[in-house]
N, C-alpha and C positions, 0 to 999 in steps of 0.2 A: 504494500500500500504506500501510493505518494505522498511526501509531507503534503506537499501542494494540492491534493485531492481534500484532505480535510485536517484543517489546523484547531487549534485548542480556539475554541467559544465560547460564549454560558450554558452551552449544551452540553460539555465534556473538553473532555483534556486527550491528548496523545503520551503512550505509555510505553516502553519497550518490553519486547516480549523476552523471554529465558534465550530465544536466537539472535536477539537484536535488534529483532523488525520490529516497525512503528505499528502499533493497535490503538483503537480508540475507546475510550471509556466513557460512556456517556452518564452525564452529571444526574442526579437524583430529579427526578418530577419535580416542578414547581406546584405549590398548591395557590397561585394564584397568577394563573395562564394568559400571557395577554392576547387579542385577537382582533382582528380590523371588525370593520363594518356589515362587511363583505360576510364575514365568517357568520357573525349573528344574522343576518336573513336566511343564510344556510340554513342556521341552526334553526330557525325558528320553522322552514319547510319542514327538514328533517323531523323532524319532532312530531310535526302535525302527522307526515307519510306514516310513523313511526304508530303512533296515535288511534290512526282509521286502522292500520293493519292491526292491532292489539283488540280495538273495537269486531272488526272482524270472525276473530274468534270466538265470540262469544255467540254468533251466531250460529255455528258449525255443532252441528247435532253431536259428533264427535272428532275432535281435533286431530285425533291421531290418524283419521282420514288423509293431512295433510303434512302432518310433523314428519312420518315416516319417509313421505318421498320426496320430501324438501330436506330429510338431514342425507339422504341419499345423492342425491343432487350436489348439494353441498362437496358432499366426500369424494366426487367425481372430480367436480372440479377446482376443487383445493389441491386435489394431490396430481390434479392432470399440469397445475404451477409448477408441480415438483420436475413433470418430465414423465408422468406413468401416461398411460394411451386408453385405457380401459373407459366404457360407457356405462351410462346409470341401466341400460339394458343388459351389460355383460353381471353388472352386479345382482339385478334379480333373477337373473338364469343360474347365477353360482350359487344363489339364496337357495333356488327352488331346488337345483341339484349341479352341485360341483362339480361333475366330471362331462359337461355341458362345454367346459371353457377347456379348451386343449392349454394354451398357455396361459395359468393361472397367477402368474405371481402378479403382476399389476392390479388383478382384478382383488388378489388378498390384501394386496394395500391400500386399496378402497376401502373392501369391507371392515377392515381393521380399524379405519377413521370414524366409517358408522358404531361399530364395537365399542371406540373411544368415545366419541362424544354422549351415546347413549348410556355408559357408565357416567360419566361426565354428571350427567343430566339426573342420573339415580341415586346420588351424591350430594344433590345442592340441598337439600335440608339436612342434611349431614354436619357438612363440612362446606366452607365458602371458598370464595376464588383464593389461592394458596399456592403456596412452594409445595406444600405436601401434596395438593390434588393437582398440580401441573405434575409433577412427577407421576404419579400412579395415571393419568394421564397419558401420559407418556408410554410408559410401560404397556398399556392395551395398544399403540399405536404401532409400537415397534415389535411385537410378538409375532415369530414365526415370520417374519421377513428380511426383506433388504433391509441392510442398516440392525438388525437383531445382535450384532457383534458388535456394536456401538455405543454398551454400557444403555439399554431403556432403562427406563424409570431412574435413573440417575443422572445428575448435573456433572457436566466432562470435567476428567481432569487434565486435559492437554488443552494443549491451543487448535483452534480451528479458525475457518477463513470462506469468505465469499471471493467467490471467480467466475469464470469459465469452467467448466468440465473439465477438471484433470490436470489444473492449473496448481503450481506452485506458490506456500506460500507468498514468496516474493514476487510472486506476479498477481496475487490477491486487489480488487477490487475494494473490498473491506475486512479489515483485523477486526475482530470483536475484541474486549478487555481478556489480558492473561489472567489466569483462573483465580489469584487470591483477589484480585479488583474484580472478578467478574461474582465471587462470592459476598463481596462487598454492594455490589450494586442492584443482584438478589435481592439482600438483604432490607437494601433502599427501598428498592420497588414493592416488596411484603409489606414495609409499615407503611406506603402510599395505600398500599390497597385495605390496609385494617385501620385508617388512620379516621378520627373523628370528620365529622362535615360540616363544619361552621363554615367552609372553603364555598361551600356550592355551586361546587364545578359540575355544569351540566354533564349529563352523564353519557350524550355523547362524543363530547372535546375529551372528557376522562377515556371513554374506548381509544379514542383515536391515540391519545400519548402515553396508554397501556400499549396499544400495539405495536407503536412504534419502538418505546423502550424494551422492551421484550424482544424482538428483534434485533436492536443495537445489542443489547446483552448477548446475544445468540445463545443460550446456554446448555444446549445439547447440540453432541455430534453432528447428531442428524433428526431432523422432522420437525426445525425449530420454526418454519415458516407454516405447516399446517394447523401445529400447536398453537401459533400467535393468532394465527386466525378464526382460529375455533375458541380462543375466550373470547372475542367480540361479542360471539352468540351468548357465549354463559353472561358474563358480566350485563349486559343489556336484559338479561332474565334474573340476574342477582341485584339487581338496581330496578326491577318490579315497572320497565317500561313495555316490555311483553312478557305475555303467562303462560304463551306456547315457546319452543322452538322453529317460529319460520321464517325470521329474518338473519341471511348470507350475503357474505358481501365476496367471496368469488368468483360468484360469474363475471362481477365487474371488475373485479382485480385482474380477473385472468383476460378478459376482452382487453383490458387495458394493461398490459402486462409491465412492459417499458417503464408506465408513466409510474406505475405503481412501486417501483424499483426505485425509478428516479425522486421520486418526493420523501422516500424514505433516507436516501442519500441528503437530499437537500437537508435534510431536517438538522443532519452530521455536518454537514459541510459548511452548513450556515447559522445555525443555531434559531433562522427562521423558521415558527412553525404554520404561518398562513396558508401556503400553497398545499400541506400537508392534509388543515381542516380542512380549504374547501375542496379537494378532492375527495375526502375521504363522507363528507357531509354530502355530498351530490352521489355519490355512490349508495349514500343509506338512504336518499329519496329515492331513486331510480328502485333500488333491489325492495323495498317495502312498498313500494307500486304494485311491482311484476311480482310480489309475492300476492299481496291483497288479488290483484286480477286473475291469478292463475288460479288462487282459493276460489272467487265467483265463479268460475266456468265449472269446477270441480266439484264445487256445492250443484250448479246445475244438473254435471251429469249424473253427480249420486239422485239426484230425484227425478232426472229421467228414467236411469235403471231402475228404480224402489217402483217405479208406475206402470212399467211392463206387466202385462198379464204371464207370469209363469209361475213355476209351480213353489211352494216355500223352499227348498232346496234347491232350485236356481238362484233362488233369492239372495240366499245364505253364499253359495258361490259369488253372483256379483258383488256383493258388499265384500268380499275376502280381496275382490281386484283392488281396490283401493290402498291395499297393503303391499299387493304384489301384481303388477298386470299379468304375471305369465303365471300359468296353470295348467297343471295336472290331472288326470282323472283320478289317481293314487292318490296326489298332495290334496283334493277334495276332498276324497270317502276318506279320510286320515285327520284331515283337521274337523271335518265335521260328525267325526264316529258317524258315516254313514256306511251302506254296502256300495262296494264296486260298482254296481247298475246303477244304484241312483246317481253315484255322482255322475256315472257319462252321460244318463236321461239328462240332466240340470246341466252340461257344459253343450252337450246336444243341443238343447234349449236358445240355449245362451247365442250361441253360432248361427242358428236358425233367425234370433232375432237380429244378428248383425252386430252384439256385442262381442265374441269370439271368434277368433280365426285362426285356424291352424297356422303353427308358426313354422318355418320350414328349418331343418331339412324334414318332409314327410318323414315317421315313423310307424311300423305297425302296431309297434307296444312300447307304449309310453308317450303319445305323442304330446308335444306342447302347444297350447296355445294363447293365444295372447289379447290383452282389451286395448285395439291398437289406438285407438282413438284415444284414451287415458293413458297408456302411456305417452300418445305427443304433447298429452296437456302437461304432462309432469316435466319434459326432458326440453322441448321444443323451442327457442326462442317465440317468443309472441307473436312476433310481426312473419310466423315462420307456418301459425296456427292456422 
């Protein structure tokens, strides 16, 4: 890393590492954040998108109609940041049955991010946002995959570096802090996050300068960028501004991949954080829109399905698509202790009325099929619907 890439600000300092190279150590959170004009109309969009989409849910006969394929969704495309390839559709094929995906490891390090944040999630009356729940965190994220050899659920004890692929450290992009400042600044960022609130720091400028700090820290080997981005979700539901999980902001990190890199740099480089909020505020109206609209259409099609004339045991299958669009006639008579015949009468049904289609490759036994129309609502860009 260049001195001249990022010098000492009131953001942090430059540190040498145990080799010599230049690392940055970014300065503890301010608990009183300044920010232009600009940022507070942001803020104040943000908030409302944030707002209607909270109100939303309460609408929804049951939420988990939509948490489930929006943290899906999610996991797709936080780790597709990382460089994996896999589809929120390879992920419910491997759901329904694993040996579906010939080359499975991408698709297990998807499912692992669902694994993780759903722990995550089973946790928050437990235990709050933490150094001990980012680790154990961690640990569901990194199990049984790439990066498994990289010390999970524990905070690194070497130095690590942002680049290119395969890049040395000396040719590093960015140093994060050497380990005993990088425990030190842990440390910082723990009591920011347990720290009283006479501050009232809107709680999305708070996501925004959690995520960045967490990031500047880097403080695992590996999975530190999906990790940072998956407390956005918790913290925005530990701070009681939604009561589901359906507000992600990767789709638009990942559409916007560059900038998104680049603003978190900025933040190092310059110790400004403006350009930071309002990307990161224009991203949380955009993504709490296109969550709110994808809920309406989703709400619609559950009660077009609930209205069909069929039999209660189609019934009980359509409403199972909403968890998973692809199905079985096994994975039917299995989750709903029915016999074999009924479930294929009820998926029979289904296909007849144009909610089912065989999904290809044809099979004689076993075959899969799919609610293709709910899954485009779940996966699809909007303007794509």
């Amino acid at each position: 890393m260049e001195k001249e890439n990022i010098k000492s600000t009131e953001r942090g300092h430059l540190s040498r590492t145990a080799g010599g190279y230049l690392a940055f150590v970014p300065a503890p959170l301010s608990t009183k954040p300044a920010y232009s004009s600009e940022v507070v109309s942001l803020l104040s969009l943000a908030d409302q998108a944030v707002g209607n989409l909270n109100g939303f849910c309460y609408r929804l006969p049951n939420p988990q109609l939509l948490s489930g394929a929006y943290v899906r969704r999610e996991a797709e495309l936080s780790s597709r940041i990382e460089g994996t390839q896999s589809t929120v559709s390879d992920l419910y094929l491997f759901e329904l049955e694993p040996n579906t995906i010939p080359e499975a490891a991408d698709v297990r390090e998807v499912n692992n991010y669902v694994r993780a944040l759903e722990y995550a999630l089973s946790r928050k009356n437990e235990l709050p946002v933490s150094l001990r729940l980012i680790r154990e965190i961690h640990a569901q994220l990194m199990e049984g995959v790439r990066g498994r050899d990289k010390t999970p659920g524990e905070f690194r004890r070497s130095q690590n570096w942002i680049g290119a692929s395969g890049c040395l450290l000396e040719e590093a992009r960015f140093v994060p802090p050497p380990v005993d400042e990088m425990n030190d600044a842990l440390d910082k960022l723990e009591k920011f996050l347990y720290r009283p609130r006479p501050d009232l720091i809107p709680c999305l400028i708070e996501c925004a300068m959690i995520h960045y700090q967490f990031e500047a820290i880097h403080p695992f080997l590996d999975g530190n960028g999906r990790i940072g981005r998956l407390l956005i979700t918790l913290l925005v539901m530990e701070r009681k501004l939604l009561s589901y999980p359906l507000l992600y902001l990767s789709a638009y990190f990942e559409r916007n991949r560059e900038e998104y890199y680049d603003h978190l740099m900025e933040v190092s480089q310059t110790g400004e954080w403006d350009n930071w909020f309002v990307f990161f505020l224009a991203g949380v109206s955009y993504q709490a829109i296109d969550a709110a609209t994808r809920a309406g259409k989703i709400l619609d099609m559950h009660g077009k399905y609930m209205s069909i004339n069929m039999t209660p045991t189609a019934r009980r299958v359509a409403s199972m698509l909403f968890m998973n669009p692809f199905i079985t006639i096994k994975r039917a008579a299995d989750k709903l202790s029915v016999k074999h015949a009924s479930a294929g009468a009820a998926i029979r049904q289904l296909e007849e009325k144009g909610v089912l289609r065989p999904f290809p490759p044809m099979r004689e036994r076993g075959q899969i099929y799919v609610a293709r129309e709910l899954l485009d609502a779940y996966t699809l860009p909007m303007n794509q619907q």
